[in-house]
C-alpha positions in Angstrom: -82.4 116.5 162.2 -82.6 113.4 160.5 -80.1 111.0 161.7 -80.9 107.7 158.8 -78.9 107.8 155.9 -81.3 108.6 153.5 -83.2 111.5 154.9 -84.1 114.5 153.3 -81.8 117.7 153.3 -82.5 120.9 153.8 -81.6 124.0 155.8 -83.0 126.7 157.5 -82.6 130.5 156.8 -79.0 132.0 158.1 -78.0 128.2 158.0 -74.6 127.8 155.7 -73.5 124.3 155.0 -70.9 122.5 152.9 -71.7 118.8 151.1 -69.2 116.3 151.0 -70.5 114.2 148.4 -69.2 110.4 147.8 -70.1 106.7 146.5 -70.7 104.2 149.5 -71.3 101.0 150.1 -73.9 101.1 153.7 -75.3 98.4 155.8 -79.0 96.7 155.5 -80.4 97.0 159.2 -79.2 93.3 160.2 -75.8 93.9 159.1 -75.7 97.2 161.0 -76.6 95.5 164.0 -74.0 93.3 164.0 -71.3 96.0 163.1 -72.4 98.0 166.3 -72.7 95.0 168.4 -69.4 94.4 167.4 -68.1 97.9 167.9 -69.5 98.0 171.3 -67.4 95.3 171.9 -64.5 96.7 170.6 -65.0 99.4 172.9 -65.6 97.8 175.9 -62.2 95.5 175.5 -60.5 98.6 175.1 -60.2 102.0 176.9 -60.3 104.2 174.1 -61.9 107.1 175.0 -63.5 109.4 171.4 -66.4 110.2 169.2 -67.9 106.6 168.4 -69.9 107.0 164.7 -73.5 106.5 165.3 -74.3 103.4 163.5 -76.9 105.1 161.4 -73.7 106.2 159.7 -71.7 103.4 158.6 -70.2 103.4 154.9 -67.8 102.3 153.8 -66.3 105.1 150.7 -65.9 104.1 147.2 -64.8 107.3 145.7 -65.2 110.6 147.2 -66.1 113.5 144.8 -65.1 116.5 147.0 -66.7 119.3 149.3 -68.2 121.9 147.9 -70.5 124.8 148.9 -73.6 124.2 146.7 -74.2 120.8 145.0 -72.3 121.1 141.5 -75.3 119.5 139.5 -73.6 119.3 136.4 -70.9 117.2 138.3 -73.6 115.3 139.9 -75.4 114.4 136.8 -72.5 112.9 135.2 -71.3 110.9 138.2 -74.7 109.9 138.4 -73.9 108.8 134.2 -71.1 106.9 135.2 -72.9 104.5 137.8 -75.7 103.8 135.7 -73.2 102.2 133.1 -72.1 100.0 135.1 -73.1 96.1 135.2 -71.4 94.2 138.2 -72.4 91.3 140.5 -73.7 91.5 144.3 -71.6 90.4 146.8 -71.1 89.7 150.2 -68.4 92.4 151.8 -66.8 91.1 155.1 -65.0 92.9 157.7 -62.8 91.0 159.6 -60.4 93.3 160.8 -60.3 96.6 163.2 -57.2 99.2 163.4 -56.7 103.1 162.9 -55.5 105.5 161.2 -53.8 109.0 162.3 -55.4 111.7 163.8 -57.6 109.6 165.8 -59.8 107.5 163.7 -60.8 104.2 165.0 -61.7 101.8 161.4 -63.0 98.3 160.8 -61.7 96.8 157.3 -60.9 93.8 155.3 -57.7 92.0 156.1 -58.2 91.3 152.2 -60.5 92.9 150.0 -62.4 90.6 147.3 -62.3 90.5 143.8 -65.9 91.3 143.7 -65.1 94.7 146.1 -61.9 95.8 144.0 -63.4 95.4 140.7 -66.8 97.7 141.8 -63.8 100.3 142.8 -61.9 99.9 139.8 -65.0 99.9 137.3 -66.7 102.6 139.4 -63.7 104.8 138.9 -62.7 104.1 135.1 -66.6 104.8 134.5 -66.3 108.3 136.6 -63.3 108.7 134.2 -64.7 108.4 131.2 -67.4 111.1 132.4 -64.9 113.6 133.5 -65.6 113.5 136.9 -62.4 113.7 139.3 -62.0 112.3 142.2 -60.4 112.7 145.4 -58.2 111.0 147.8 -55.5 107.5 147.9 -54.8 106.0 144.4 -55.4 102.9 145.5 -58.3 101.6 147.9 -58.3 100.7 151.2 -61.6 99.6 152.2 -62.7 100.2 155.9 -65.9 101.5 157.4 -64.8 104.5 160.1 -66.1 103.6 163.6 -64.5 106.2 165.8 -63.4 109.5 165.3 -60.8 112.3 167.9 -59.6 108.6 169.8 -57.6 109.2 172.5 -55.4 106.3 171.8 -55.1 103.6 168.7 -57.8 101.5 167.8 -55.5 98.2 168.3 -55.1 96.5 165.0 -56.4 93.0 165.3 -58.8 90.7 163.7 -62.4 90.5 164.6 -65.2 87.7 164.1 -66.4 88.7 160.9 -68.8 90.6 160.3 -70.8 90.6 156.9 -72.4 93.2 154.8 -74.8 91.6 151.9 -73.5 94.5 149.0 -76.3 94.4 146.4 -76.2 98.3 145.7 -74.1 101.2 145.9 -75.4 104.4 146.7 -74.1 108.1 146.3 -74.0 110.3 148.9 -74.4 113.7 150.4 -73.0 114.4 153.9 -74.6 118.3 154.7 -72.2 120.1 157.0 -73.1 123.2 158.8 -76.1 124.1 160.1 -77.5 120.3 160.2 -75.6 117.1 159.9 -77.1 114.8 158.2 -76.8 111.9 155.3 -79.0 111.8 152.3 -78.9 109.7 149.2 -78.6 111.3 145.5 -78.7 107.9 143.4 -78.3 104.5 143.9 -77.9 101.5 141.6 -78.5 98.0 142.4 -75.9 95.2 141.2 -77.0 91.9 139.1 -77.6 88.6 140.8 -78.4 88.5 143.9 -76.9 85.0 145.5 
């Protein structure tokens, strides 16, 4: 099984699986590191006891597209459309808060999300629009990256020392279910000027 973000999918015969397929923003290595470093301390100031997310699986979710059975590739293809069109600036995303959600999940977010990390949603989703392409999930965004998942208790909401993400692409992704679990990317698209 692969267990980066951007390995290759496949299954094995008598395997079934099920893609949940979404736009992301993920983590370069450094700014991985310091999210886990800052989950493990998270954990160890509090005794919540769960499923903590491997860190080879932090995103944070633009838009999620759906689950489906087989990849719809017409679907794909015109998502796909929509986030070539776009032409927005990099950014630095910081997350400076930690809290949960129900049913167990454990997040770390922005106690205020940037211009610069609104507008990507926004355009991202007006784009997807305009190609046809539905998508699922809150009408408006609340950016977090999930961190624990089946928590026996909250997560505490509190603020955290900041932790920063250097954003200079957005990536769309496949989560296969089923018979393996793993992450692989179907596009990405890199934003204008780097700072």
């Amino acid at each position: 099984m692969h267990d980066d973000l951007f390995g290759s999918a496949s299954t094995t015969a008598g395997e079934t699986a099920s893609h949940n397929v979404f736009f992301a923003l993920v983590p370069d290595a450094s700014a991985r590191d310091r999210t886990a470093r800052t989950v493990e301390a998270l954990g160890g100031r509090h005794a919540v006891q769960g499923r903590w997310v491997s860190p080879s699986r932090y995103h944070m979710t633009l838009h999620f597209l759906g689950m489906f059975s087989e990849l719809p590739r017409e679907r794909i293809d015109a998502a796909c459309r929509a986030a070539q069109a776009l032409e927005l600036p990099a950014f630095d995303l910081v997350l400076d808060r930690a809290g949960h959600f129900p049913r167990g999940i454990g997040w770390l977010g922005c106690a205020e999300a940037s211009a610069s990390l609104q507008g990507l949603w926004e355009e991202l989703r007006k784009a997807l629009s305009r190609q046809h392409v539905a998508v699922q999930g809150h009408p408006t965004f609340k950016p977090h990256v999930t961190v624990l998942r089946g928590a026996s208790s909250p997560l505490p909401i509190e603020a955290i020392d900041a932790v920063t993400w250097p954003i200079r692409e957005f990536v769309l992704i496949d989560s296969l279910l089923g018979g393996r679990n793993e992450y692989r990317t179907l596009g990405r698209w890199p934003l204008a000027g780097v700072r």
